[in-house]
Backbone as JSON, one array per atom type, in Angstrom:
{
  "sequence": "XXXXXXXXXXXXXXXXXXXXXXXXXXXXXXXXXXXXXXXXXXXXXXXXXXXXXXXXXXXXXXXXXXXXXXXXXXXXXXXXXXXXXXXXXXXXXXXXXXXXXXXXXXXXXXXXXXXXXXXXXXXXXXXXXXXXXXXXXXXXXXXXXXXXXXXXXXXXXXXXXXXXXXXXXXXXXXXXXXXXXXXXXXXXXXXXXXXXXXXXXXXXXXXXXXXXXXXXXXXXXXXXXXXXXXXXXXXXXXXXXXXXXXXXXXXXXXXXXXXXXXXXXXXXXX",
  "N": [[15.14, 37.1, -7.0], [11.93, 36.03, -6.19], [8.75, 34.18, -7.4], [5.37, 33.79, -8.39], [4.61, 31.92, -10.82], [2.16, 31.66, -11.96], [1.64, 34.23, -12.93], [2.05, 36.9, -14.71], [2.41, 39.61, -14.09], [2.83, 39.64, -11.78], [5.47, 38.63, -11.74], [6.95, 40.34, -13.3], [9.66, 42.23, -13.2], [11.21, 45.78, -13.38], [14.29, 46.16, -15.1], [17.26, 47.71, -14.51], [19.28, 46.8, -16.48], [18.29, 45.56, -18.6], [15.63, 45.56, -18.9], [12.42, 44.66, -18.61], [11.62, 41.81, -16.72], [10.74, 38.26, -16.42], [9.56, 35.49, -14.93], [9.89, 32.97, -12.67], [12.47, 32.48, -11.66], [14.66, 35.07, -10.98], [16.99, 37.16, -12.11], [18.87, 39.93, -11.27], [19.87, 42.95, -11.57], [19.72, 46.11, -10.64], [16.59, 46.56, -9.24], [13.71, 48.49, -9.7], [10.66, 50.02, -7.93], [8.25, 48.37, -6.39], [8.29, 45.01, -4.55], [7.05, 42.17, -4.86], [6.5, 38.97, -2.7], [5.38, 35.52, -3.33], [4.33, 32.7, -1.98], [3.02, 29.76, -1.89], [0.86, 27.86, 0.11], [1.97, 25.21, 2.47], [0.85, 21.9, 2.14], [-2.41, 20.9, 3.75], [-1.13, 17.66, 5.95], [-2.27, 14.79, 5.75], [-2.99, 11.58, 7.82], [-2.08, 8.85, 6.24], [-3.75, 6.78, 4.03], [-3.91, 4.13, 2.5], [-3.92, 1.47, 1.65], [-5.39, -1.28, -0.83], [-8.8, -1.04, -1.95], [-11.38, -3.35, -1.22], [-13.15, -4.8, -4.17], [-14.62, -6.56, -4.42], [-16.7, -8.87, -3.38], [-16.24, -10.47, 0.31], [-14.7, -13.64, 1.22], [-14.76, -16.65, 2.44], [-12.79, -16.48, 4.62], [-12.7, -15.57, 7.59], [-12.0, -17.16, 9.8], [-9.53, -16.53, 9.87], [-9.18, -13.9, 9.6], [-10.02, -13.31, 12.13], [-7.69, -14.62, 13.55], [-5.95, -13.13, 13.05], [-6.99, -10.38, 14.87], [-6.84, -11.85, 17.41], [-4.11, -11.97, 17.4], [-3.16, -9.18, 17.23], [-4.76, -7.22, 18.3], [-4.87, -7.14, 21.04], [-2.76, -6.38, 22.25], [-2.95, -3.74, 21.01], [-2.69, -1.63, 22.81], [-0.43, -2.09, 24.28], [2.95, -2.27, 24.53], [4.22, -3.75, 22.34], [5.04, -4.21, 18.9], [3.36, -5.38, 16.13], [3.81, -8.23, 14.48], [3.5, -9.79, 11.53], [3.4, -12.31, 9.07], [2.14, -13.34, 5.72], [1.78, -16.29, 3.56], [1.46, -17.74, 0.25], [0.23, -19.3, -2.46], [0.66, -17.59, -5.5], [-2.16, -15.29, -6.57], [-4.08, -16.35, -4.49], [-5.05, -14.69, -2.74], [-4.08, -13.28, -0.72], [-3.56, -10.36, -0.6], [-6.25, -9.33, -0.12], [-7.18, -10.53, 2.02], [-5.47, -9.38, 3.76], [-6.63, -6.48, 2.86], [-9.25, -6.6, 3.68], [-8.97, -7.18, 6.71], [-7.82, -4.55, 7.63], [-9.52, -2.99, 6.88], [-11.57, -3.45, 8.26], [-10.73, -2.95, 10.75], [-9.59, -0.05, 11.07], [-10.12, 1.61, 13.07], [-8.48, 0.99, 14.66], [-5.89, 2.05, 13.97], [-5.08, 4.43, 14.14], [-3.06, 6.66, 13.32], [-2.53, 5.89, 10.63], [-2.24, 3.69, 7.64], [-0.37, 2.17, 5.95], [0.92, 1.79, 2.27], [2.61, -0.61, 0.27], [3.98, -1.26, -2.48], [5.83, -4.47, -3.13], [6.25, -5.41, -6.4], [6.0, -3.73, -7.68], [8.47, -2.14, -7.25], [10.17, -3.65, -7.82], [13.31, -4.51, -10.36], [15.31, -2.61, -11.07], [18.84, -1.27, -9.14], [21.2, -3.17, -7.13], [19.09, -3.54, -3.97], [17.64, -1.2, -4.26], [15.16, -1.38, -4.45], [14.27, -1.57, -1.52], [15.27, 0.73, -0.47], [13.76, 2.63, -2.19], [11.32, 1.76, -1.22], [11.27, 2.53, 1.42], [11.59, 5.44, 1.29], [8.99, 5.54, -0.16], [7.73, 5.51, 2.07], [8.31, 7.75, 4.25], [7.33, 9.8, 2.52], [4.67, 9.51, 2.94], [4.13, 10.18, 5.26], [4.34, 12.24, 5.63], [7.42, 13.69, 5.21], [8.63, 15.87, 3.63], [9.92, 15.61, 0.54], [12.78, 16.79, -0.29], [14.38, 16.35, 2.06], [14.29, 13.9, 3.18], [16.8, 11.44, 3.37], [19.46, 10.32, 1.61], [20.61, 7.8, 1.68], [20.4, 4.5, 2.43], [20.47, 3.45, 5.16], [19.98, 5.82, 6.69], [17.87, 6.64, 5.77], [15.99, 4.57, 7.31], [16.39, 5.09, 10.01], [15.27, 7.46, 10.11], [12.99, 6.96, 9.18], [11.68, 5.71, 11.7], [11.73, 7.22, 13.66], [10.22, 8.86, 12.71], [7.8, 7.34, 12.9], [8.16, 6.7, 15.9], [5.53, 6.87, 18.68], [3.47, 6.41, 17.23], [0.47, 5.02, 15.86], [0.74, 2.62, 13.28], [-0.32, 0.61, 10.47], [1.18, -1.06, 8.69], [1.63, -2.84, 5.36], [3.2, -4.75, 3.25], [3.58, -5.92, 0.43], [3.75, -8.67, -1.64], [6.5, -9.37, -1.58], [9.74, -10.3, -1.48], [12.31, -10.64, -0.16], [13.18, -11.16, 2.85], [14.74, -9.38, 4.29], [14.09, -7.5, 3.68], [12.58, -6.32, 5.09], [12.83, -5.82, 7.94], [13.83, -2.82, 7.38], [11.46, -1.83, 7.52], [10.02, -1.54, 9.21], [7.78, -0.38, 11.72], [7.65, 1.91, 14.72], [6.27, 2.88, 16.68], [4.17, 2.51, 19.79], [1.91, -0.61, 19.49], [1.13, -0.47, 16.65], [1.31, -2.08, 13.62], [3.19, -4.42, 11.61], [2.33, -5.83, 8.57], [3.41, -8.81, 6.24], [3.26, -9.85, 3.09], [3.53, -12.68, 0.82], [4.62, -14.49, -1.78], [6.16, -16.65, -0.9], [7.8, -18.85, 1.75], [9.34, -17.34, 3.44], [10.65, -18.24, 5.97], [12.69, -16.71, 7.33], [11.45, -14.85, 8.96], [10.27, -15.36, 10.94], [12.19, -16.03, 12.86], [12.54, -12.99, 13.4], [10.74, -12.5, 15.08], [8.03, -12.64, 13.82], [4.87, -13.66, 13.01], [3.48, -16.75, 11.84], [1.57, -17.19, 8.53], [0.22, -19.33, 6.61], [-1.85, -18.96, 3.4], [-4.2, -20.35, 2.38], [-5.86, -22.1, -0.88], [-9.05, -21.43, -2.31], [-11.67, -23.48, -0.82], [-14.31, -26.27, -1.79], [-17.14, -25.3, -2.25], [-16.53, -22.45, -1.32], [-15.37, -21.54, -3.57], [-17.25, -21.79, -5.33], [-18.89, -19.81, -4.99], [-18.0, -17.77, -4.74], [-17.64, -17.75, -7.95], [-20.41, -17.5, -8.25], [-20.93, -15.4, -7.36], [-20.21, -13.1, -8.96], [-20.9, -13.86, -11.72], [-23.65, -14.55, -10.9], [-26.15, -15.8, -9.04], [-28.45, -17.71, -10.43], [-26.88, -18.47, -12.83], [-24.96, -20.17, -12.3], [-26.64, -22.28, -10.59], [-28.45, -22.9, -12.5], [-26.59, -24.54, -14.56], [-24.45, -26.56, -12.96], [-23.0, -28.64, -13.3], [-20.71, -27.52, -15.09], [-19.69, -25.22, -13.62], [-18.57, -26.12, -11.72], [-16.38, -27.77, -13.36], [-15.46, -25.41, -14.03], [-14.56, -24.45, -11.32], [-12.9, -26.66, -10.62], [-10.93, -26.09, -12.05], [-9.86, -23.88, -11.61], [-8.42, -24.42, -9.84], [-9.38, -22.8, -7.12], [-8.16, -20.4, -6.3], [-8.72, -17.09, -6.0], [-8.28, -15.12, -7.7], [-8.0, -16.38, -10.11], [-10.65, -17.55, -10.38], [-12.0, -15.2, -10.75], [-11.17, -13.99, -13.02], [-12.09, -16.52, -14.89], [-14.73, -15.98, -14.17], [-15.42, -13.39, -15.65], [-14.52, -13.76, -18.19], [-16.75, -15.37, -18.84], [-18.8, -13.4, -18.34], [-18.28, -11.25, -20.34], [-17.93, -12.14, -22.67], [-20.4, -13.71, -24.49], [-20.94, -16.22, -26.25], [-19.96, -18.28, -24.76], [-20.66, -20.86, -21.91]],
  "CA": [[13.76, 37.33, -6.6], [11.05, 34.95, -6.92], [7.78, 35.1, -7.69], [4.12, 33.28, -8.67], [4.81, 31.9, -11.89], [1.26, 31.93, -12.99], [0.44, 35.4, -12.89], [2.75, 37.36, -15.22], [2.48, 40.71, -13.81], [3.77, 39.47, -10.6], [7.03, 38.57, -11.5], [7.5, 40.89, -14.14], [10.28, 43.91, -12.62], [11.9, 46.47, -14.11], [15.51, 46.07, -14.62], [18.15, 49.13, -15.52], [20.02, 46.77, -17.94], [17.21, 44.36, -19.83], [14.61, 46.15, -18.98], [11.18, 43.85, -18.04], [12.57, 40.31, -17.03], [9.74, 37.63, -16.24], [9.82, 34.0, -14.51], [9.66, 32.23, -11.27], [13.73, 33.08, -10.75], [14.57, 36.52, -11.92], [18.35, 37.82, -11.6], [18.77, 41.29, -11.77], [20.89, 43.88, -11.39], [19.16, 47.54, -9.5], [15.16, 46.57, -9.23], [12.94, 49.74, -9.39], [9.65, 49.18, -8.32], [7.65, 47.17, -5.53], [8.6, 43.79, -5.0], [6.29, 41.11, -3.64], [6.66, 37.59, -3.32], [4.36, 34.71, -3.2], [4.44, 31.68, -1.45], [2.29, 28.87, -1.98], [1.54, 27.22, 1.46], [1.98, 23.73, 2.32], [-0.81, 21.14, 1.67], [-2.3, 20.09, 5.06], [-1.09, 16.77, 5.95], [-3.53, 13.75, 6.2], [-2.85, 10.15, 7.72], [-2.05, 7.9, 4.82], [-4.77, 5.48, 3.89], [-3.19, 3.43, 0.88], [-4.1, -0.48, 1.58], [-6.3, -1.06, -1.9], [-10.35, -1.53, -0.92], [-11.88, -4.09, -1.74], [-13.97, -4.87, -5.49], [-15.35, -8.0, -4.9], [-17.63, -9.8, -2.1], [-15.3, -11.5, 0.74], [-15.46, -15.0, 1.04], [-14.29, -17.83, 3.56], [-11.57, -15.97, 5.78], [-13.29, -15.09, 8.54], [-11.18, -17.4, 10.89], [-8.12, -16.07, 9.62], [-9.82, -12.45, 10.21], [-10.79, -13.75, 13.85], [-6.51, -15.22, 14.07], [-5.27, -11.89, 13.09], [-7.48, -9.91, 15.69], [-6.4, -12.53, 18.3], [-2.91, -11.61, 17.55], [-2.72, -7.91, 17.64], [-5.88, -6.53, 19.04], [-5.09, -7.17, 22.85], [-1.52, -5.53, 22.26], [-2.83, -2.14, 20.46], [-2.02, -0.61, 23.97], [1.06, -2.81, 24.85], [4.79, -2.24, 24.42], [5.32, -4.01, 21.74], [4.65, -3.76, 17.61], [2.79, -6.48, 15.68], [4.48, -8.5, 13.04], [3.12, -10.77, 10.71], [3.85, -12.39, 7.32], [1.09, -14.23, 5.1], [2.12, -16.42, 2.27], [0.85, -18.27, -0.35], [0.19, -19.36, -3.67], [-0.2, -16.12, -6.15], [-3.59, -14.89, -6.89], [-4.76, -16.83, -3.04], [-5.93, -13.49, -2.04], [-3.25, -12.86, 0.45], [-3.78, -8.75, -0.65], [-7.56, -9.56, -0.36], [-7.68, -10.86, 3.06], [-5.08, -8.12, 4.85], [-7.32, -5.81, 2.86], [-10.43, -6.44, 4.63], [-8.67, -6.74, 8.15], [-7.32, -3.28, 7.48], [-11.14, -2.24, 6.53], [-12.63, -3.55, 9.57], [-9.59, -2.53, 11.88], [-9.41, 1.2, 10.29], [-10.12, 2.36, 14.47], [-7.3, 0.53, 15.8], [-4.97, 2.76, 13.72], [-5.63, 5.97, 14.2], [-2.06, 7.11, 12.57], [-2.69, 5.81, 9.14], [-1.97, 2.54, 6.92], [0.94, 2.73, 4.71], [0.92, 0.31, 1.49], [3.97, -0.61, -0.33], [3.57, -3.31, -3.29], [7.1, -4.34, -4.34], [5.93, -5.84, -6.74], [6.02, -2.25, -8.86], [9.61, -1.81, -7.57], [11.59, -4.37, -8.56], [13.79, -4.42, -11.85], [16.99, -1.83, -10.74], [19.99, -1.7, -8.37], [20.33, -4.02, -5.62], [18.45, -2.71, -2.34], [16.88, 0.09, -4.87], [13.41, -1.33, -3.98], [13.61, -1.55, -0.43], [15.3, 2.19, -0.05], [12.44, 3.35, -2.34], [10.21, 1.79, -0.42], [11.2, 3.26, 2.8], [11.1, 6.65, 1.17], [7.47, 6.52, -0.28], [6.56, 5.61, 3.55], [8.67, 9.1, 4.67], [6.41, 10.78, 2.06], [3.48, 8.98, 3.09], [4.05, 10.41, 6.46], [4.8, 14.26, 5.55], [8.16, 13.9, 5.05], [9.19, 16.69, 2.29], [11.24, 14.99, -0.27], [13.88, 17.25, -0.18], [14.57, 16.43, 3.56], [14.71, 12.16, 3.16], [18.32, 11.02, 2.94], [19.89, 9.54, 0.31], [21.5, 6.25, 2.1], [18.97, 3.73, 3.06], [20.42, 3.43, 6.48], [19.9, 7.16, 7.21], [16.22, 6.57, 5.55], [15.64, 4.08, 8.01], [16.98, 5.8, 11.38], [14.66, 8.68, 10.33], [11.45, 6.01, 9.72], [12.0, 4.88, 12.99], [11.69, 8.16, 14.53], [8.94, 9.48, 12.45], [6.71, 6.26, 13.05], [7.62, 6.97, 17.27], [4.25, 7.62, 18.97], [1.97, 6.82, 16.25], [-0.14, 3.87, 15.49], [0.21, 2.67, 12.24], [-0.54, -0.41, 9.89], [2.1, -1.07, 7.61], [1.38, -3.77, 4.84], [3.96, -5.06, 2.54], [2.94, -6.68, -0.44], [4.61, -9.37, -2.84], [8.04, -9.19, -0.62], [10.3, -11.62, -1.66], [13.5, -10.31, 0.6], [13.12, -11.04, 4.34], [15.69, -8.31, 5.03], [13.27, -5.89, 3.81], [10.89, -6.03, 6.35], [13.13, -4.88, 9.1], [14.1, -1.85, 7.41], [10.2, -1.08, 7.27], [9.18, -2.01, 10.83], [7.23, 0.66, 12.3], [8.82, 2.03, 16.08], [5.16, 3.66, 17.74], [3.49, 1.4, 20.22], [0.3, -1.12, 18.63], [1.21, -0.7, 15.15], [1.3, -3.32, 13.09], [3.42, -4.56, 10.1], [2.25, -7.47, 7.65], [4.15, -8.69, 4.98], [2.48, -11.0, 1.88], [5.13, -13.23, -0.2], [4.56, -16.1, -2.32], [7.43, -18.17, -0.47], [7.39, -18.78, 2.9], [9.98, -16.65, 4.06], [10.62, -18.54, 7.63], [13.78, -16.17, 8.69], [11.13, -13.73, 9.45], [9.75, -16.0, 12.53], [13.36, -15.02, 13.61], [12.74, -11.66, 14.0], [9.14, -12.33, 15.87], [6.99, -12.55, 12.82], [4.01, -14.98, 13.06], [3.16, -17.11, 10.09], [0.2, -17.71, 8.51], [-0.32, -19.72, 5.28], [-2.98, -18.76, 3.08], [-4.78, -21.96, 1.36], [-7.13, -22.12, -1.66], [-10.75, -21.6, -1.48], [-12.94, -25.23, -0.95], [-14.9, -26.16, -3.27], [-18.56, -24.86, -1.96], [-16.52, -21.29, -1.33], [-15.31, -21.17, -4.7], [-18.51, -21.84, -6.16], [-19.72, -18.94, -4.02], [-17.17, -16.51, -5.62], [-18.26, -17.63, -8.93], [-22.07, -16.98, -7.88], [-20.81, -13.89, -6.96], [-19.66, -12.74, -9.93], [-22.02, -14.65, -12.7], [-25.25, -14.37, -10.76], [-26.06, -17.32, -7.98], [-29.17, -18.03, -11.33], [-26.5, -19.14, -13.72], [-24.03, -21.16, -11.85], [-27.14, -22.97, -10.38], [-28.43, -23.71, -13.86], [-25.32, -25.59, -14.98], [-24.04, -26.89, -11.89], [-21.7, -29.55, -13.25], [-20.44, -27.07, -15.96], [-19.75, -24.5, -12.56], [-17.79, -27.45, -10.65], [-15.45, -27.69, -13.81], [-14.45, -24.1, -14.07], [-14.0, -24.18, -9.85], [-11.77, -27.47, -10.54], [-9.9, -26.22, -13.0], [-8.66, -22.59, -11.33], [-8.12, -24.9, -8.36], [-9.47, -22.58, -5.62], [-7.29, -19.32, -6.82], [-9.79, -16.34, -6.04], [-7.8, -14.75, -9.11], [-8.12, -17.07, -11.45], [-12.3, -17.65, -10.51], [-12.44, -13.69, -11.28], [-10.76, -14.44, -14.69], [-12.89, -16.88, -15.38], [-16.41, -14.93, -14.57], [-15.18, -12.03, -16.41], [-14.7, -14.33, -19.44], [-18.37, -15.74, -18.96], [-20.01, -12.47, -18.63], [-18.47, -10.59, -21.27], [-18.03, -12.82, -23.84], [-21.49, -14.46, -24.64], [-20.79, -17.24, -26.75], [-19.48, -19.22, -23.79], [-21.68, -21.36, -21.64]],
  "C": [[12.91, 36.18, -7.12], [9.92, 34.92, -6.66], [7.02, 33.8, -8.06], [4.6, 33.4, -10.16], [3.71, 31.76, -13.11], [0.7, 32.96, -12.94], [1.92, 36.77, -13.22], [3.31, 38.48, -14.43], [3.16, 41.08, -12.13], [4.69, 39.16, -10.41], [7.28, 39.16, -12.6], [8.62, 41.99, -13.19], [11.16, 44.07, -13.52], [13.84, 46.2, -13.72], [16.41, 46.81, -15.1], [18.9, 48.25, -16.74], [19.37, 46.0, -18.84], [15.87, 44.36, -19.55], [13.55, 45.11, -18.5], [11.88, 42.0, -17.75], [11.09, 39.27, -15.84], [10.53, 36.36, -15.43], [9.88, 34.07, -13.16], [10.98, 32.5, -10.1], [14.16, 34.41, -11.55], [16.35, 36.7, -11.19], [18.39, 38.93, -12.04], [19.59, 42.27, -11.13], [19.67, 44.97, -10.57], [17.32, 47.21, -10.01], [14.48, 47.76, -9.02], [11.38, 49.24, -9.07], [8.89, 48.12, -6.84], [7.95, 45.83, -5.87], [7.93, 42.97, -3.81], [6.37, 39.66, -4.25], [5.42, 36.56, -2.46], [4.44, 33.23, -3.26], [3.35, 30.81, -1.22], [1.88, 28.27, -0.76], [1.19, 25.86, 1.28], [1.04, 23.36, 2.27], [-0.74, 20.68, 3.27], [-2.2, 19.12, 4.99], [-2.26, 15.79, 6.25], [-2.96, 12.68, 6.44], [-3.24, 9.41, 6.17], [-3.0, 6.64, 5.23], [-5.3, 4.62, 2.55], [-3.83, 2.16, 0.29], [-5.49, -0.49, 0.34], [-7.27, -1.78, -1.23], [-10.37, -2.3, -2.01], [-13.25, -4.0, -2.83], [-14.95, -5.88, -5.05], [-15.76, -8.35, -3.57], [-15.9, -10.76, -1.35], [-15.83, -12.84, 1.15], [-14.54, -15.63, 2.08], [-13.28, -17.7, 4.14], [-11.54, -15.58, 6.97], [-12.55, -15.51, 9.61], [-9.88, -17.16, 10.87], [-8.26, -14.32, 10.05], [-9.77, -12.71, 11.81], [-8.96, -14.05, 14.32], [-5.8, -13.69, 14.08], [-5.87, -10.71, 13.99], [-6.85, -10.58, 17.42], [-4.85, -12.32, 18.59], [-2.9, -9.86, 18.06], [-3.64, -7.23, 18.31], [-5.7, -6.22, 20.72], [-4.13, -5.89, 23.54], [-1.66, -4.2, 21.69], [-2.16, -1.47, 21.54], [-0.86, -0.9, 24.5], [2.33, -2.08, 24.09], [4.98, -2.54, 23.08], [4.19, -3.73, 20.05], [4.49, -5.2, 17.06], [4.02, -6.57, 14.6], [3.85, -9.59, 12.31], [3.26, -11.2, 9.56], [2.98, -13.55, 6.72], [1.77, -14.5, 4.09], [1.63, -17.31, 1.61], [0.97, -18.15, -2.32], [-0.41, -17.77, -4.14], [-1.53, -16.15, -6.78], [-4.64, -15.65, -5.92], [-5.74, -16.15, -2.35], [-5.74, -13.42, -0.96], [-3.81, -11.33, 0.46], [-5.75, -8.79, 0.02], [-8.09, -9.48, 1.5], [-7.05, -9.19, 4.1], [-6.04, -6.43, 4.45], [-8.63, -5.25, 3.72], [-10.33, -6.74, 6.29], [-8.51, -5.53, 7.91], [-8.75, -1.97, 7.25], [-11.98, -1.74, 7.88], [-11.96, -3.05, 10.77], [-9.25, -0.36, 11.85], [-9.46, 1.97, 12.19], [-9.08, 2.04, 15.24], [-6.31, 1.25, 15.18], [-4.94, 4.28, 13.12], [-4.58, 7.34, 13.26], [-2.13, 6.95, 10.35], [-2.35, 4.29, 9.2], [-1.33, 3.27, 5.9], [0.71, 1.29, 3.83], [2.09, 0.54, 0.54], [3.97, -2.18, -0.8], [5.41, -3.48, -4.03], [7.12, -4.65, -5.92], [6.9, -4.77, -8.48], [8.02, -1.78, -8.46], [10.98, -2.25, -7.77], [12.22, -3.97, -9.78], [15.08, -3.55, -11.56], [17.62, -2.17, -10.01], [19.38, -2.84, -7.29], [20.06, -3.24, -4.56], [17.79, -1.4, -2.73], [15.53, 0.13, -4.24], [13.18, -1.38, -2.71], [13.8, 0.06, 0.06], [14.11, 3.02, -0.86], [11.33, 2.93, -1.3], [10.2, 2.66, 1.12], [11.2, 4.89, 2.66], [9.76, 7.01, 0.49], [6.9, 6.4, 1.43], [7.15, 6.86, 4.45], [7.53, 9.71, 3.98], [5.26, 10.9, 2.77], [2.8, 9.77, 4.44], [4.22, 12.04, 6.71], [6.05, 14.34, 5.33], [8.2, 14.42, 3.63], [10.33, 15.61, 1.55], [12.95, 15.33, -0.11], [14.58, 16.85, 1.44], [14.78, 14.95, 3.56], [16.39, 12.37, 2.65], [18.46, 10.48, 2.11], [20.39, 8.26, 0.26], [20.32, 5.5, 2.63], [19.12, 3.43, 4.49], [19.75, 4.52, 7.09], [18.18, 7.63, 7.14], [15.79, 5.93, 6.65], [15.42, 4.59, 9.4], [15.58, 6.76, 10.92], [13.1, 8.05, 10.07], [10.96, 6.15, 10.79], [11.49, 6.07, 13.76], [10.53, 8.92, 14.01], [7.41, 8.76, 12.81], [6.94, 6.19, 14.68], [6.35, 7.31, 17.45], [3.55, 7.96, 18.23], [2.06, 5.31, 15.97], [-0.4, 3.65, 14.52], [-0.11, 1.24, 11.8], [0.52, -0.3, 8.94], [2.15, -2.86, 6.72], [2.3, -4.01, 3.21], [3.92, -6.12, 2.16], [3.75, -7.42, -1.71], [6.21, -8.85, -2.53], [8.21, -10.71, -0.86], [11.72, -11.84, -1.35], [13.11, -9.97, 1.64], [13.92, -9.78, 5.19], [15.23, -6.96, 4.87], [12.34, -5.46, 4.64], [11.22, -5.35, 7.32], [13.03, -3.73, 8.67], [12.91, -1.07, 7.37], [9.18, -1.14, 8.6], [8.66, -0.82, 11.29], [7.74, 0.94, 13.7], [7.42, 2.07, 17.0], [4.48, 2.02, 18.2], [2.15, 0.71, 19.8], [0.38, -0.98, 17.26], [1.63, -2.06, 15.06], [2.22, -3.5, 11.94], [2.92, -5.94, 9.68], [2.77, -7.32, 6.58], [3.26, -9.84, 4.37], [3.39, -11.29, 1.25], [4.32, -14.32, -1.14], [5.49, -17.02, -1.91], [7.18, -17.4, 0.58], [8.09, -17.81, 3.83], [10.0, -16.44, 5.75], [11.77, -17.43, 8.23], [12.98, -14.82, 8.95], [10.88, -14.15, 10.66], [11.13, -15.95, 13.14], [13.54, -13.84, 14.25], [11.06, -11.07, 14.35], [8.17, -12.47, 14.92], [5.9, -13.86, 13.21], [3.54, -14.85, 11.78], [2.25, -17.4, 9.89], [0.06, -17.66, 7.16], [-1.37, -19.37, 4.88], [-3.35, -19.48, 1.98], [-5.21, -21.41, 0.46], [-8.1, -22.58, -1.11], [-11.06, -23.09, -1.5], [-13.4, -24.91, -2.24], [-16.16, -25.29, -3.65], [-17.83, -23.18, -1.82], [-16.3, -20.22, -2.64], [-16.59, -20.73, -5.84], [-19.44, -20.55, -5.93], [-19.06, -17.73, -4.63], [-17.81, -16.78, -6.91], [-19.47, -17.08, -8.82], [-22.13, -15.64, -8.1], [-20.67, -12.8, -8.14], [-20.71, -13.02, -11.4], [-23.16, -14.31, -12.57], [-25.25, -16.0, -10.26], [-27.2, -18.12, -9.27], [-27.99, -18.69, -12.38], [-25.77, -19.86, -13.35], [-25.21, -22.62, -11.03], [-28.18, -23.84, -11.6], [-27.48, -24.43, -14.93], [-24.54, -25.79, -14.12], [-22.78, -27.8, -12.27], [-20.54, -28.86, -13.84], [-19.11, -25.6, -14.79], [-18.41, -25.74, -11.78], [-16.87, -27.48, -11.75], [-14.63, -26.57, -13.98], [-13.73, -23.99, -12.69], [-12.82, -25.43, -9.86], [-10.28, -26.92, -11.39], [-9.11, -25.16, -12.31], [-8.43, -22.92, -9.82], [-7.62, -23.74, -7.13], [-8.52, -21.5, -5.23], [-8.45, -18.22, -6.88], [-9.6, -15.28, -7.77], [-7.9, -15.55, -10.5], [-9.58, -17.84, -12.03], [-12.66, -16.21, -10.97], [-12.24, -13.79, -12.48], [-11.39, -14.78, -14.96], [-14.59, -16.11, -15.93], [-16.44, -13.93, -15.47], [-15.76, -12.98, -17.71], [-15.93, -14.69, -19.64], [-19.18, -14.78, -19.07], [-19.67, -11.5, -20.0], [-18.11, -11.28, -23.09], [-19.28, -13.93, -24.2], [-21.95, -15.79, -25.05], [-20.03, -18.53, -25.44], [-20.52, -19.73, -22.7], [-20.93, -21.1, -20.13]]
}
């Protein structure tokens, strides 16, 4: 018998040989006694909407915003499924940019956005991190745990068929195994996958991917992130002082955030 395990009196029953027997699983020999059980019900599902928002002001991507619209936008209704893979130096603000497509795009995927940073699942077996990954995007999608397979092929096959006839975004972050991308491809027509790497990972333009480097900021955009961050009043009162911090984190949106931090909360610094 089994029973509501926070509410004593509902899984207490009488039992002829040990008399009162409590808990969630109860074994028992001749029950005297009403017996009701209580079933939790499922959580309603919601489209997954993972891709991390954006903290900080965006800055000088706009024609890379405008290249990635030009790619998949025409095809939401077409046949076939976007692919794309951005790469670049780390802390470029590869995550940064597919962020704020994914912001402004939020109507073209009416199914959800799935996010999956490997980043977090490296370090165990080999192919551990791509079969986890393909089972948080079962979860992601309603799949009960208990119900995902245990072989990463069998995970995949059942992706494939859960992502039929639904429009999603799927963005895969700090991928540094081209062979993981297939197993995460979405199947429904107008979805999208993008992958982000720090290496260029050309044998994806093998399997249709379009590439698209992602530079460091200029110099005038950098300066503009700092602004952003500092106050446009103090970077224009030490201007040359401003031009050495933007030379030095050569044009790394991560490593101009570092910096400002350090300027605003530590005082003694100019």
């Amino acid at each position: 018998m089994t029973g509501d395990a926070g509410d004593p009196d509902r899984t207490a029953a009488s039992n002829e040989l040990s008399g009162i027997v409590n808990g969630p699983v109860v074994q028992a020999g001749t029950i005297h006694g009403g017996i009701t059980f209580h079933v939790a019900p499922a959580g309603e599902w919601a489209a997954p909407d993972e891709i991390p928002p954006l903290t900080v002001r965006f800055r000088n991507r706009d024609g890379m915003l405008d290249r990635l619209d030009g790619w998949f936008v025409p095809d939401l209704e077409g046949a076939s499924v976007g692919f794309a893979a951005l790469y670049g130096l780390p802390g470029v603000g590869k995550t940064t940019l597919v962020s704020r497509w994914a912001e402004r795009g939020r109507k073209w995927f009416p199914d959800g956005q799935i996010y999956v940073d490997f980043a977090t699942l490296r370090g165990g077996t080999a192919g551990a991190d791509v079969s986890e990954a393909v089972w948080g995007c079962l979860k992601s999608l309603g799949v009960d745990a208990a119900y995902i397979p245990t072989t990463l092929a069998d995970r995949t096959r059942l992706l494939r068929t859960r992502t039929a006839g639904k429009r999603l975004l799927v963005f895969l972050d700090n991928i540094s195994d081209p062979a993981h991308a297939a197993a995460l491809l979405p199947k429904g027509r107008g979805s999208v996958l993008l992958v982000a790497s720090g290496s260029r990972l050309g044998e994806l333009a093998m399997d249709g991917a379009r590439m698209m480097p992602v530079e460091p900021l200029d110099r005038e955009s950098s300066l503009q992130v700092l602004a952003d961050r500092c106050g446009a009043e103090t970077v224009a009162a030490a201007p040359d002082a401003a031009d050495a911090v933007v030379r030095h984190c050569g044009g790394l949106p991560v490593a101009l955030h570092v910096a400002a931090a350090r300027l605003t909360t530590e005082k003694r610094l100019t």
